[in-house]
N, C-alpha and C positions, 0 to 999 in steps of 0.2 A: 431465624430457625427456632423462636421460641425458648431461646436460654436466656437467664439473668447474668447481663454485663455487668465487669467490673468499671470504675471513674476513669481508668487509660483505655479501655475497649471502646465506651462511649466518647471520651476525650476524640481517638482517633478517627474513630467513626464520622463526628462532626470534622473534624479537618478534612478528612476524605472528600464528604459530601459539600464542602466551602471549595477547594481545588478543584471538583469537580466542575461547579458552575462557572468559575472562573475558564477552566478549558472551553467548554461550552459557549460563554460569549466570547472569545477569543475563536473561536470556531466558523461562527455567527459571523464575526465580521469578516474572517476571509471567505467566507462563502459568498456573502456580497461581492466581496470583491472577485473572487475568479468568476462570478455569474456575471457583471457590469461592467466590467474592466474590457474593453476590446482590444487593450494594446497588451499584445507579447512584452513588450518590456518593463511596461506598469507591473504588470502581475508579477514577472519576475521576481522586481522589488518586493514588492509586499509579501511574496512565499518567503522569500531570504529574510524579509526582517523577521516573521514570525517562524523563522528558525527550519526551514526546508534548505541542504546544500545540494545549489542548482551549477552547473559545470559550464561553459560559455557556449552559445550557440544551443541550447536548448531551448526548449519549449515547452509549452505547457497550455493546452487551449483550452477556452472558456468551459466553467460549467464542472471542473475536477476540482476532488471535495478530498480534505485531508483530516487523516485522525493523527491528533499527536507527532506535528508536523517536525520537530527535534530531530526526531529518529528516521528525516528521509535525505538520503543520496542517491542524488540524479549525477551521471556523469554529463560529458560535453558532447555538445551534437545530438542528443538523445531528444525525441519529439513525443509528447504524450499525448493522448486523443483527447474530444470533448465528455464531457461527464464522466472519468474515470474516479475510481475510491482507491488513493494509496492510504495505508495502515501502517502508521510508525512507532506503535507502542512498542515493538520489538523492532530491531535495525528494517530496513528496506533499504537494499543497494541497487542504484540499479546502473549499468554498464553506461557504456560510450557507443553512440553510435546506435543505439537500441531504437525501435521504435513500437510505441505498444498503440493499439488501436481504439477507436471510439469505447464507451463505457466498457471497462476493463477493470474489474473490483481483482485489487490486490491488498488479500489481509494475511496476519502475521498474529493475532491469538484467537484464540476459538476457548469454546468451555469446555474440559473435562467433565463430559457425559455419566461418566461413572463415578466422580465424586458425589458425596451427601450435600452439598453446598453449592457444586456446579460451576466451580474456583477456575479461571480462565486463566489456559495454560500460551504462551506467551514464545514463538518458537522465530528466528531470522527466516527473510526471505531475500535471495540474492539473484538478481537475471544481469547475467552477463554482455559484455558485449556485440555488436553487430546480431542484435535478438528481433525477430519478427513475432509480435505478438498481438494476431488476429480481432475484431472484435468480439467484444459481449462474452470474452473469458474469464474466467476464476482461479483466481490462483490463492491457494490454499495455506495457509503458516508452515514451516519449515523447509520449503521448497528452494530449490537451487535449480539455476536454468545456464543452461551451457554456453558459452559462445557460439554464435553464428547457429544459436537452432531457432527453430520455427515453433509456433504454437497456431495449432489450426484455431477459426473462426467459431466460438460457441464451446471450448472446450473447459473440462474442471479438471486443473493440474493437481495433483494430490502425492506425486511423489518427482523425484528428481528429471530433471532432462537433459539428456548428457549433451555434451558438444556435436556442435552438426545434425541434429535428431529433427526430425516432425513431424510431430503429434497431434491428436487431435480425437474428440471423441470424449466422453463421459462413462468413467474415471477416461483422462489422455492416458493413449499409446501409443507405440509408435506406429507411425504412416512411414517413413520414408527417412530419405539419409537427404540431405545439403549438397552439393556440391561446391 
């Protein structure tokens, strides 16, 4: 931003940018691995080691790429598509029984637009159990998805969806009620 740092500004700064790399190939190589790995339960492993809590009887199919894998809970029985983006710098819960569809980008910070520095504001996103969530959707940071609702196919979630709901469409709304 063009100001003169002080020796802990800088200090920090280099530690930042040293943690950062280290995420980074730590990244790298489970990327390999959900791209090469053909077996569900290989992968398994290697999410859980590098810190993804995966619930039994889940899945998770080739080609899903994780940021800051820490902050993700998958519950059991839950199946995720190929090439999704979960986001766990802020929590990611995601239910029992859930099933989210082929690439399906789920993030949890974005930048404050209106800050002078554009300082990434870092919000939970929580999808409940027995969840249908369509391909090629977006869900948005702060968001909460209800039990047993639907997210139509192509849709960008931007605010809540209550239990039973299906929505769908850019911003999603609702379509229809569950039965």
């Amino acid at each position: 931003m063009g100001k003169n740092l002080s020796r802990s500004e800088v200090a920090q700064k280099a530690s930042n940018r040293i943690l950062s790399y280290i995420l980074d190939f730590q990244l790298m190589l489970l990327n390999i691995i959900t791209c090469t790995v053909p077996s569900h339960t290989l992968r398994n492993l290697f999410f859980k080691a590098a810190g993804v809590k995966i619930g039994k009887k889940s899945y998770i199919h080739m080609g899903t790429r994780f940021y800051y894998p820490l902050g993700i809970t998958i519950g059991n029985g839950t199946i995720i598509g190929d090439h999704c983006f979960l986001d766990g710098r802020a929590p990611l819960k995601i239910g029992n029984n859930t099933s989210i569809a082929s690439q399906v980008l789920i993030y949890n910070s974005e930048h404050d637009i209106n800050s002078e520095d554009f300082k990434p504001i870092e919000e939970s996103v929580e999808i409940g159990d027995f969840v249908f969530i369509g391909p090629r959707v977006v869900i948005l940071p702060g968001v909460k998805i209800g039990n047993g609702a639907v997210v139509a196919a192509g849709a960008v979630v931007t605010k809540n969806v209550g239990e039973g709901e299906i929505v769908g469409g850019v911003p999603a709304r609702l379509i229809g009620e569950r039965k």
